[in-house]
C-alpha positions as CSV (number, residue, x, y, z in Angstrom):
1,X,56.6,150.6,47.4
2,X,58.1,150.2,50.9
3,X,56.0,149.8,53.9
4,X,57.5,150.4,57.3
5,X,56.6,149.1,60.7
6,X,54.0,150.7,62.9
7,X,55.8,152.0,66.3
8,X,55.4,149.3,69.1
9,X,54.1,150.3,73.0
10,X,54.7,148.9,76.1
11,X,53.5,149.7,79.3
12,X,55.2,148.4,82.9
13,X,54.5,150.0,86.6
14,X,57.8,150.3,88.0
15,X,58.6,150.4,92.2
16,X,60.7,152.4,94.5
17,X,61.1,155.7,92.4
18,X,60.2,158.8,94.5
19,X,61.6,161.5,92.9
20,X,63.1,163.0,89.8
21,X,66.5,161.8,89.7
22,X,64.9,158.2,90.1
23,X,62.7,159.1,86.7
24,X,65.6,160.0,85.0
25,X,67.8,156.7,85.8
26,X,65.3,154.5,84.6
27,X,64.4,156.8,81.4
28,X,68.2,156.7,80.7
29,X,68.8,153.3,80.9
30,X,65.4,151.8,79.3
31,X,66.5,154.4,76.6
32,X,69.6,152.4,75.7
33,X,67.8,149.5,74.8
34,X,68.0,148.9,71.2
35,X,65.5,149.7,68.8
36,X,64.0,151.6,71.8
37,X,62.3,154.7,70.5
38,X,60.7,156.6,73.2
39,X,60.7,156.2,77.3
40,X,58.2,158.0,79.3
41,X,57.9,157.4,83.1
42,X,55.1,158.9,85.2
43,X,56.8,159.0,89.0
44,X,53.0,159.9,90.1
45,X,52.1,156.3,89.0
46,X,55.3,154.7,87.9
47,X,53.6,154.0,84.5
48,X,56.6,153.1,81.7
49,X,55.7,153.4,78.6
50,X,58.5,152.5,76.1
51,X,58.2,153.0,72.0
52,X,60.1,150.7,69.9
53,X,60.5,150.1,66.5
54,X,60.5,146.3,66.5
55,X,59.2,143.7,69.2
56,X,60.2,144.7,72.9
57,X,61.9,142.3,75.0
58,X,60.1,142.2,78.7
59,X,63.4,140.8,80.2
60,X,65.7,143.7,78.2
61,X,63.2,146.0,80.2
62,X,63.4,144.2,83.2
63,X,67.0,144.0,83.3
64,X,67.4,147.8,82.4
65,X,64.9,148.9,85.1
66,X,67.0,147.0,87.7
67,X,70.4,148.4,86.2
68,X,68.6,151.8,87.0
69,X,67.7,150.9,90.9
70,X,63.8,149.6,90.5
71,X,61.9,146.6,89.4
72,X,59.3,146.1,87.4
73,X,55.8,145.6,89.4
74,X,54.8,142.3,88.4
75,X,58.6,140.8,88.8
76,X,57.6,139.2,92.3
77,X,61.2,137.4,92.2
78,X,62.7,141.1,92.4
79,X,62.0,143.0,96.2
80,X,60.8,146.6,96.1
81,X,63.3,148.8,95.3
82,X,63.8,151.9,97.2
83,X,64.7,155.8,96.9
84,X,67.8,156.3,94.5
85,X,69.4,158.5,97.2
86,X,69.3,161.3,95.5
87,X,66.4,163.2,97.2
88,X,67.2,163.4,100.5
């Protein structure tokens, strides 16, 4: 008998994204994480919630939000990032 691992969520509030095309950056490369399941980011609220199948690392987040453009909310280290460019 083989058991497997429950899925794993996280949720982060991400800052700066006001459109889309920001969405999609930081869905794309939170995606690329390994072991990283399932990205959905709410631009409304800039709710991530990432679905893993093993233990996420906050700083693999962190650094893959910041790759994208953003930071992660409670990163006060990080300044606010601002519009991709994209939408204007």
């Amino acid at each position: 008998m083989t058991t497997s691992t429950p899925p794993r969520v996280a949720t982060f509030t991400v800052t700066g994204m006001t459109c889309g095309h920001c969405v999609d950056s930081v869905t794309a490369e939170v995606g690329g994480i390994p072991g990283v399941t399932h990205v959905d980011v709410d631009l409304k609220t800039g709710a991530l919630t990432v679905t893993s199948a093993a233990a996420l690392d906050r700083a693999a987040v962190a650094a893959a939000v910041d790759e994208a453009g953003y930071a992660l909310a409670s990163d006060p280290a990080t300044p606010a990032a601002s519009c991709c460019g994209s939408c204007h």
